[in-house]
C-alpha positions as CSV (number, residue, x, y, z in Angstrom):
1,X,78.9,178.4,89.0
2,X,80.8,179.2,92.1
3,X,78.8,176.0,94.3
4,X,80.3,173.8,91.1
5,X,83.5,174.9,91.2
6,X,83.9,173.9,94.4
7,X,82.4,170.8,94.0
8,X,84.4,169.8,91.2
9,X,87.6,171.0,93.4
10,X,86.4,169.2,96.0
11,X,85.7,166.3,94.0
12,X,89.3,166.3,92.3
13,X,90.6,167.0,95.8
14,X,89.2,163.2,96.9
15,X,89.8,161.9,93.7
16,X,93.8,162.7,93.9
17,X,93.8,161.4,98.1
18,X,91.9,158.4,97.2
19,X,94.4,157.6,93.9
20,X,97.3,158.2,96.8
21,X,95.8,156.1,99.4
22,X,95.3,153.5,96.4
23,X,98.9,154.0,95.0
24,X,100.1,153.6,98.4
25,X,98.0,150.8,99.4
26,X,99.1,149.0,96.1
27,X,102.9,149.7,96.6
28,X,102.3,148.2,100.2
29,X,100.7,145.0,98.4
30,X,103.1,144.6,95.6
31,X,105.8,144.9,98.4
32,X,103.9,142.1,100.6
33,X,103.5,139.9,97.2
34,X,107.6,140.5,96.5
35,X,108.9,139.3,100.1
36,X,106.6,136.9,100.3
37,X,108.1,135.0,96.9
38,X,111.4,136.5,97.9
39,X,110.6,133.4,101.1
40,X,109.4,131.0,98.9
41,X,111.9,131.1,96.7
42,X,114.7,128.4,98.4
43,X,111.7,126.1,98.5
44,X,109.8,126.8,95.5
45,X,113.4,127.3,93.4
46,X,114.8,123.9,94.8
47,X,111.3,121.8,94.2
48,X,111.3,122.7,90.4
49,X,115.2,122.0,90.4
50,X,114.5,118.5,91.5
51,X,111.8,118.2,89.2
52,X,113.5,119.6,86.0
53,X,116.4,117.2,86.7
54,X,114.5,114.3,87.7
55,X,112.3,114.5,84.6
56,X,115.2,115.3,82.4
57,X,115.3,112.7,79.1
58,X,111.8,111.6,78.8
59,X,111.6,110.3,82.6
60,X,108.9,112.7,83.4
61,X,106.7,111.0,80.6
62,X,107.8,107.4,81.5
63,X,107.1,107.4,85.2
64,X,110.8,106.9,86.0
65,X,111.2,110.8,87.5
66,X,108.8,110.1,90.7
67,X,110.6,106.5,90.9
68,X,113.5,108.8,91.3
69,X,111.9,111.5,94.2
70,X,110.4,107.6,95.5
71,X,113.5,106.5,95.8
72,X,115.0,109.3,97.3
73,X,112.0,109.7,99.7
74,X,113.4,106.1,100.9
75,X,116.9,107.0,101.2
76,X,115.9,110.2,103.7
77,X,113.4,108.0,105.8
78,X,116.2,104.8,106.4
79,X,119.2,107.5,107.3
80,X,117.1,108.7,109.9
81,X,116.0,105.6,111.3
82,X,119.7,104.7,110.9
83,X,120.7,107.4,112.8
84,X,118.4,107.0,115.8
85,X,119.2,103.2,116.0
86,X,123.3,104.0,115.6
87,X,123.2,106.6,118.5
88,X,120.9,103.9,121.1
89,X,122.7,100.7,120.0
90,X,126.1,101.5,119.4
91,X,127.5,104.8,120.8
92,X,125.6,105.4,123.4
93,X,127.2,102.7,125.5
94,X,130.8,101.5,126.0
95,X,132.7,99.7,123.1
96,X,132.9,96.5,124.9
97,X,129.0,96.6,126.0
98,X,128.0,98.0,122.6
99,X,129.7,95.1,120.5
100,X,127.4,93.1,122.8
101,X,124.8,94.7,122.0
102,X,124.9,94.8,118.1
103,X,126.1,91.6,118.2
104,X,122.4,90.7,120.4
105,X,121.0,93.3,117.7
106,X,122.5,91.0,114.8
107,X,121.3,87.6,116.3
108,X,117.5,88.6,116.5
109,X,117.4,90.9,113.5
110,X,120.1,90.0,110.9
111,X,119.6,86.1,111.5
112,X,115.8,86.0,110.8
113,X,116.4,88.4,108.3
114,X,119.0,85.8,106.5
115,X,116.0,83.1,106.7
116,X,113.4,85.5,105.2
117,X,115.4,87.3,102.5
118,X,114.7,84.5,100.2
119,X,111.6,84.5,100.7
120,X,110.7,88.2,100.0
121,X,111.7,88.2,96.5
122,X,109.7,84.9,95.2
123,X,106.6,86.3,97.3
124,X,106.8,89.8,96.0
125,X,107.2,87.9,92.2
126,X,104.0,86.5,92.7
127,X,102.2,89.8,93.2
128,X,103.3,91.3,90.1
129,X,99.5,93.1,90.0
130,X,100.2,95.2,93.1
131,X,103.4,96.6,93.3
132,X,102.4,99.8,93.9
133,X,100.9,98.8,96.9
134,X,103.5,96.7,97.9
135,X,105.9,99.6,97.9
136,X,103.5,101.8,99.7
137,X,102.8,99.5,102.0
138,X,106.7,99.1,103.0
139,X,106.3,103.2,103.2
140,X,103.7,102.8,105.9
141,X,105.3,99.6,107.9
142,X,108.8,101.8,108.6
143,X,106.1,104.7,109.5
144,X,104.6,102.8,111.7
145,X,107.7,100.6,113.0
146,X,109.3,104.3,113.4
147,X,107.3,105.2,115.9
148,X,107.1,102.1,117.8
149,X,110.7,102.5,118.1
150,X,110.5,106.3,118.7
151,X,109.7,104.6,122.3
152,X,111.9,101.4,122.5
153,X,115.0,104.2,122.0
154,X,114.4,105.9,125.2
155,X,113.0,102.9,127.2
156,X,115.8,100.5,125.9
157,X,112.7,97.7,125.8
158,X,113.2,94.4,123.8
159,X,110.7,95.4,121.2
160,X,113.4,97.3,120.1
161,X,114.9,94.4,118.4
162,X,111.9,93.1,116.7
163,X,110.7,96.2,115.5
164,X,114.4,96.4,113.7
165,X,113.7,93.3,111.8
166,X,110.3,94.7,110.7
167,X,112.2,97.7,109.3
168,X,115.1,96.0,107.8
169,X,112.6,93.3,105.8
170,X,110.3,96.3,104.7
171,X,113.1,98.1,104.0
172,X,115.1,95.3,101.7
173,X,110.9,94.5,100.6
174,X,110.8,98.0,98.7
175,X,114.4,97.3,97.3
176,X,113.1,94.2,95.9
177,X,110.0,95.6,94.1
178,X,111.9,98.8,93.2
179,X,114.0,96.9,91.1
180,X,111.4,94.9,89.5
181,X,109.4,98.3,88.9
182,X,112.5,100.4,86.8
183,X,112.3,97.8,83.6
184,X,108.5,98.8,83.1
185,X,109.6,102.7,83.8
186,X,112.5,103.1,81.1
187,X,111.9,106.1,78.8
188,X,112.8,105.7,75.3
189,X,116.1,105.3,74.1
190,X,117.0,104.6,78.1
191,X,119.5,101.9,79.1
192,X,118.3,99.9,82.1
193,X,121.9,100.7,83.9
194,X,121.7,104.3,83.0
195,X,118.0,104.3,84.7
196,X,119.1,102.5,87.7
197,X,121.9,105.4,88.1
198,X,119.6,108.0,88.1
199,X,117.6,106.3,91.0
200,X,121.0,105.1,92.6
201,X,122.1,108.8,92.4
202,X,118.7,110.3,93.8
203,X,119.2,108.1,96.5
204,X,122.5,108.7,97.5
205,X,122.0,112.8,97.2
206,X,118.8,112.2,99.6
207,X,121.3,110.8,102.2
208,X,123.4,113.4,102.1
209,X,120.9,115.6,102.8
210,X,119.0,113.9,105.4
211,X,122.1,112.9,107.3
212,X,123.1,115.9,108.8
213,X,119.1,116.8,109.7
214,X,118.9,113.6,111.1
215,X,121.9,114.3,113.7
216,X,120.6,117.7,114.4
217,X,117.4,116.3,115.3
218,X,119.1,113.4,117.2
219,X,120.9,116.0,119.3
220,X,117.3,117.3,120.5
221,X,116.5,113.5,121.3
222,X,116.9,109.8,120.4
223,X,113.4,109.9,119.0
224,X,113.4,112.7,117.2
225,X,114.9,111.3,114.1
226,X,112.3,108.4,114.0
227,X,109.6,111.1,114.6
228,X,111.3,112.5,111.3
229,X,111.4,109.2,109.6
230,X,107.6,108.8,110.3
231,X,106.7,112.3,108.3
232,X,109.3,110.9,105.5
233,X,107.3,107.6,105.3
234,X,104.1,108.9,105.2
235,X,104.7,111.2,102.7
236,X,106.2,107.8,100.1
237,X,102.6,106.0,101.4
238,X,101.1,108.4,99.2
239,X,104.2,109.1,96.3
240,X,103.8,105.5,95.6
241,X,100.7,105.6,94.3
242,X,101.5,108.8,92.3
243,X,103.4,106.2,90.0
244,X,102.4,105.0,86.7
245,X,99.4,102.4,86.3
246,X,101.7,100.7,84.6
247,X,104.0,99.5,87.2
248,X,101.2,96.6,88.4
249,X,101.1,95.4,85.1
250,X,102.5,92.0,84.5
251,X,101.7,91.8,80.7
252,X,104.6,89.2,79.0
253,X,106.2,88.3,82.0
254,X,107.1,85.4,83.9
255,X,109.1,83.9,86.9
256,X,112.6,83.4,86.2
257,X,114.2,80.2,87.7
258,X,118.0,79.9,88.9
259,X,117.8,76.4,88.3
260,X,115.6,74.4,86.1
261,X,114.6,71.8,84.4
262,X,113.9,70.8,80.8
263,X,110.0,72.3,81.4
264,X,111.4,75.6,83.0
265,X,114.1,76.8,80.7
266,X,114.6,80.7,79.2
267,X,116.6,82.9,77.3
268,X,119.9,82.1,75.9
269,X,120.2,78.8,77.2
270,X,116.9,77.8,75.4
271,X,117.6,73.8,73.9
272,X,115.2,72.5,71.8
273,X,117.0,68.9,72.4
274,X,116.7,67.0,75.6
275,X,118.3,68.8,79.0
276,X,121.7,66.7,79.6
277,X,122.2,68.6,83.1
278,X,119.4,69.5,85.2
279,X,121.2,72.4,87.0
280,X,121.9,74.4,84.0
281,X,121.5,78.2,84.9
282,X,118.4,80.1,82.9
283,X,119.4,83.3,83.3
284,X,123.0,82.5,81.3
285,X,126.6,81.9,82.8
286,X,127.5,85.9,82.3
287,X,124.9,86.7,84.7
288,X,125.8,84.3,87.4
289,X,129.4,84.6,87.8
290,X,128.2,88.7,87.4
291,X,125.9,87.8,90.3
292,X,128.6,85.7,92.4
293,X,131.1,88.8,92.2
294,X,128.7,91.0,93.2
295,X,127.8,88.8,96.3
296,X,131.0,89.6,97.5
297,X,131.7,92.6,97.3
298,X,128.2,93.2,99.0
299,X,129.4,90.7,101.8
300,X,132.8,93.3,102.1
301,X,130.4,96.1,102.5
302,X,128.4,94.4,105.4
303,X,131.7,93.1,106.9
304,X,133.9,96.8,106.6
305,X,130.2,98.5,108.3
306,X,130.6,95.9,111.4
307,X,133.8,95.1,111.5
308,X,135.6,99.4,111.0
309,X,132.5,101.1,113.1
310,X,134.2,98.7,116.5
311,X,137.7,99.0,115.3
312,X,137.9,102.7,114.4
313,X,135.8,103.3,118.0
314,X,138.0,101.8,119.6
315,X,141.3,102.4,117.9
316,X,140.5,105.4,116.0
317,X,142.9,107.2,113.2
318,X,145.9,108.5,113.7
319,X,145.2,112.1,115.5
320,X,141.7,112.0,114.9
321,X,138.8,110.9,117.9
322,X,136.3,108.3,117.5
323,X,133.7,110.2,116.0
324,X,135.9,111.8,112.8
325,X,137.4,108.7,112.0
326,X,133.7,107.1,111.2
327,X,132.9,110.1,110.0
328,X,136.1,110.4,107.6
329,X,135.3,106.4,106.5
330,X,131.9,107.4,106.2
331,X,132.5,110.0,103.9
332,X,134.9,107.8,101.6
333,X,132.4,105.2,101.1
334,X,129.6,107.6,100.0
335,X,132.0,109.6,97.5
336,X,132.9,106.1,95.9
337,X,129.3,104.8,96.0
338,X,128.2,107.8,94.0
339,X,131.6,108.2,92.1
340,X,130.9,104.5,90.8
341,X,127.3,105.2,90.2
342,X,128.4,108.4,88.0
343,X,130.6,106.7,85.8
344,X,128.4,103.7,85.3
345,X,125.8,106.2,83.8
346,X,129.0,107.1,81.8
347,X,129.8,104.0,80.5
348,X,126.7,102.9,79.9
349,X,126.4,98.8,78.9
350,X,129.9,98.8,77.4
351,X,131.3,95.4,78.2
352,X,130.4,94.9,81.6
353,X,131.7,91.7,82.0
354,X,135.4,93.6,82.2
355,X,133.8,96.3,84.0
356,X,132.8,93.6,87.2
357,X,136.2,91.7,86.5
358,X,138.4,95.1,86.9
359,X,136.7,96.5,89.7
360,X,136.8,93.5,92.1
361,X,140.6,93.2,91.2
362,X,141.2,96.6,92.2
363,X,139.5,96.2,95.0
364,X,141.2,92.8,95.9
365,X,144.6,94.8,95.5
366,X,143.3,97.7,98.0
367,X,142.5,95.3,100.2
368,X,145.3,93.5,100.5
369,X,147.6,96.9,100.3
370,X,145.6,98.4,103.2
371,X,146.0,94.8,105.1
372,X,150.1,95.0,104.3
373,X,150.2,98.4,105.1
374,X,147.5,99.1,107.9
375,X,147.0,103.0,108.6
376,X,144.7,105.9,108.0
377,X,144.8,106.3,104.4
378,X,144.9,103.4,103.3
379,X,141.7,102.1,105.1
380,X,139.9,105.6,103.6
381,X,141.4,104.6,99.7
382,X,139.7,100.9,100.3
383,X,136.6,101.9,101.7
384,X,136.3,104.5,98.9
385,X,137.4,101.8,96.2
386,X,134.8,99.6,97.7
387,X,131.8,101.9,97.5
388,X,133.1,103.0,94.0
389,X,133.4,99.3,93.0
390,X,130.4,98.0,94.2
391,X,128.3,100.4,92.8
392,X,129.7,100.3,89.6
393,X,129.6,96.3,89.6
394,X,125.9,96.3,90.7
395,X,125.3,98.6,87.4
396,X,127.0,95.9,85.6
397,X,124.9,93.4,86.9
398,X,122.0,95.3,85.8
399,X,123.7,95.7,82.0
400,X,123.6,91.6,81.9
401,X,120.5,91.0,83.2
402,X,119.4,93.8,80.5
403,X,121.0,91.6,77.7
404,X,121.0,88.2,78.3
405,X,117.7,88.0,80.3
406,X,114.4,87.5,78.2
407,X,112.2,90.6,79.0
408,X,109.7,87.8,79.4
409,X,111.4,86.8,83.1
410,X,114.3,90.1,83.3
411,X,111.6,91.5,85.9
412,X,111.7,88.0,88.1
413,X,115.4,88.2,87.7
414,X,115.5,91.1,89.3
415,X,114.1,90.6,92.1
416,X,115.8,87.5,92.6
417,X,118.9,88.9,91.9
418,X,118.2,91.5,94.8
419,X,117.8,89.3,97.4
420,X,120.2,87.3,97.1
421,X,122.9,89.9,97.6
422,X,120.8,91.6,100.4
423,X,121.7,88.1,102.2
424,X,125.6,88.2,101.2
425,X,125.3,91.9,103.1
426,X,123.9,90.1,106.2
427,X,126.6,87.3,106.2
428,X,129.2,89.9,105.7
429,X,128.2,91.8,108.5
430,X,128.0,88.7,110.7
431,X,131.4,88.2,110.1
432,X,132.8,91.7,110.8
433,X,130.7,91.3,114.4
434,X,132.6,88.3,115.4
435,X,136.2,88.8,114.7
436,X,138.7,90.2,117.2
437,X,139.8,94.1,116.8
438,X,142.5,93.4,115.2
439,X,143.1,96.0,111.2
440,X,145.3,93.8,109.5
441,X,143.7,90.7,110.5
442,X,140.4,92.1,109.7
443,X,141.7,93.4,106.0
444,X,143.3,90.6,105.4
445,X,139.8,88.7,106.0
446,X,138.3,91.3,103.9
447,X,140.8,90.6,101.3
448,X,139.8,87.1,101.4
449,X,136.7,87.3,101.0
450,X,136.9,89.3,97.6
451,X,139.9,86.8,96.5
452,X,137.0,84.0,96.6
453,X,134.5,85.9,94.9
454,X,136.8,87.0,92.0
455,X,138.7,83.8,91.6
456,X,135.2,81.5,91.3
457,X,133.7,84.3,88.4
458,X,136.6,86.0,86.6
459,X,137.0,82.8,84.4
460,X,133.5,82.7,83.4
461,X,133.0,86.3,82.8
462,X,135.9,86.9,81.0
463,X,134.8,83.4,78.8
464,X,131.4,85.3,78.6
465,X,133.2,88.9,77.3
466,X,135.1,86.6,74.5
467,X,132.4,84.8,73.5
468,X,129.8,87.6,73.3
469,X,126.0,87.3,74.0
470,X,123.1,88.3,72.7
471,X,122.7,91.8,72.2
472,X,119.4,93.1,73.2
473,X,120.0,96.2,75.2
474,X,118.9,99.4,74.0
475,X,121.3,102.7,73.5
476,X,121.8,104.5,76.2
């Protein structure tokens, strides 16, 4: 009895260390396991952020959320390459040798660029089977281009310049097809202006954030930031395929004409009767004066970019250096951008005929105020207008196209649509490189150029708001 009391003590002696040992060794784990989600938190946290918000409203079903994180995989990949190529082209010389140089930079990019922008958007049309390839393949292009120029930056070679125009026409080639993609991505009960805000707005919040990385990485080195632009790239090779099956069909649709004949006609202008004029416009009058406004205030954008980055370098704001006053327009232009984007999501299609003809007169009377009255603030208030303006214009654009265009030709439309005010940016920007440094002579050029573009469409749009059209868009 004694020999199995002691062995029963000694037994419950073990027992009790080992339940210690295990307690402790348990604690230890669950401590470990705690930390270690404590870390993963910011990352893990912020990832199903993204995705709630991006998949809010039935766009996780439809496809439209991973358009969104697409979209805003694009924005973070062009800021960095944007970055890299500001720093090597234009600040890392003197003003008078870097106007030279964008200028040179303009010539060989920009001017082939204003030759094969038309022809992106009929080519892309006519692969309406592969667009999720096509966007992929723009992914993989800037990947590639990136690192091409991840050398060209440091060497300063001449295949600097061509390897810019690859990345601009892949860059303006996803734009093209993105736009044709949203109409076959809209969840039910979507607007098509309310679903181009939310990609507008995933966009612009991906450039925010990549911005600042991309400056911190171009501190370490001017190729750092395409090294960074390669990783973003890659990674929308492989999100583009992620999308929908969906988005290569071409089911119902067709290619929509600017100009056509009596064989060729759509939509609202649809005659039965013999074609008196062969020029008459197939996508209806609303959506061309809509598209002629927003021509120009694209072409102000591409002309303030050239034309304020020399001028505010050279004669920055009052009490500010170089750097801050870029930085101060910058910021203006972003907060209107996605100001403008917000409240079209807000307004939803509500007359956006008004919407185009009130925004490019307020920006006409910014313009010519900041031309009159040339000084800090008033050159931050225009660019701000601007960006506010032309976002909320393009989302107008996008109402009209909803509602007048056919759905059998709205996609070609689209991408039409796109390119031609991708080459309105480039002849903007060729202006701004070519004029002397002079603010009001520069704003007063700006304030011409939107006093053409309203004056040639506010009669037609406003004759398109009376008369009405038909109503085919669906509630937001």
């Amino acid at each position: 009895m004694a020999a199995a009391r002691s062995s029963q003590g000694a037994a419950g002696v073990g027992a009790a260390k080992g339940g210690t040992r295990s307690g402790g060794s348990g604690r230890m784990t669950g401590s470990v396991r705690a930390v270690g989600r404590a870390l993963h938190f910011p990352v893990t946290g912020t990832a199903r952020g993204i995705r709630k918000a991006t998949h809010a409203h039935g766009a996780g079903e439809s496809g439209l959320g991973k358009l969104i994180e697409l979209h805003a995989v694009n924005g973070a990949g062009d800021v960095m390459i944007t970055v890299a190529l500001a720093s090597t082209v234009f600040f890392a010389v003197p003003t008078d040798e870097a106007r030279g140089r964008v200028a040179l930079y303009l010539a060989i990019t920009m001017a082939p660029f204003t030759v094969l922008a038309p022809v992106i958007g009929p080519l892309l049309d006519r692969l309406p089977h592969g667009r999720r390839a096509a966007m992929a393949g723009a992914m993989f292009a800037r990947a590639m281009l990136a690192l091409l120029l991840s050398g060209a930056v440091v060497t300063g070679s001449l295949e600097l310049y061509p390897a810019a125009l690859g990345v601009l026409v892949a860059s303006r080639s996803y734009g093209v097809v993105r736009s044709a993609v949203v109409p076959r991505l809209l969840p039910p009960r979507f607007s098509l202006v309310k679903a181009n805000s939310r990609v507008t707005l995933g966009g612009l919040l991906a450039t925010g954030v990549a911005a600042p990385i991309g400056a911190g990485l171009q501190a370490l080195g001017p190729r750092y930031p395409l090294y960074g632009a390669f990783v973003i790239f890659i990674a929308g090779t492989f999100l583009s395929f992620t999308l929908p099956p969906k988005v290569d069909s071409a089911k119902g649709e067709d290619r929509a004409l600017l100009v056509a004949d009596e064989e060729h006609l759509h939509g609202p202008q649809l005659i039965k009767d013999k074609v008196r004029r062969p020029g008459l416009r197939t996508v209806g009058t609303a959506v061309t004066h809509a598209l002629g406004a927003n021509a120009a205030l694209r072409c102000l954008s591409g002309f303030l970019i050239f034309f304020l980055a020399f001028l505010l370098r050279e004669h920055p704001l009052t009490g500010e250096s170089a750097a801050v006053s870029l930085g101060i327009v910058g910021v203006s232009a972003g907060a209107g951008n996605a100001l403008g984007t917000a409240v079209g999501a807000w307004l939803k299609s509500r007359a956006p005929e008004i919407i185009i003809v009130t925004v490019v007169a307020c920006v006409l009377g910014a313009a010519i105020t900041a031309a009159l009255f040339f000084g800090a603030f008033l050159v931050a208030c225009l660019t701000a207008v601007a960006g506010f303006s032309q976002a909320l214009a393009k989302l107008s654009l996008d109402a009209l196209i909803q509602r007048d265009v056919p759905e059998l030709v709205r996609t070609s439309a689209f991408a039409r649509s796109e390119t031609l005010l991708q080459v309105a940016w480039v002849f903007g920007g060729a202006i701004g490189i070519v004029l002397p440094l002079n603010g009001t002579l520069g704003l007063s050029v700006a304030a011409a150029i939107v006093a053409v573009g309203w004056l040639t469409t506010v009669r037609g749009l406003l004759g398109a708001a009376r008369h009405g059209g038909p109503v085919r868009s669906r509630v937001a």
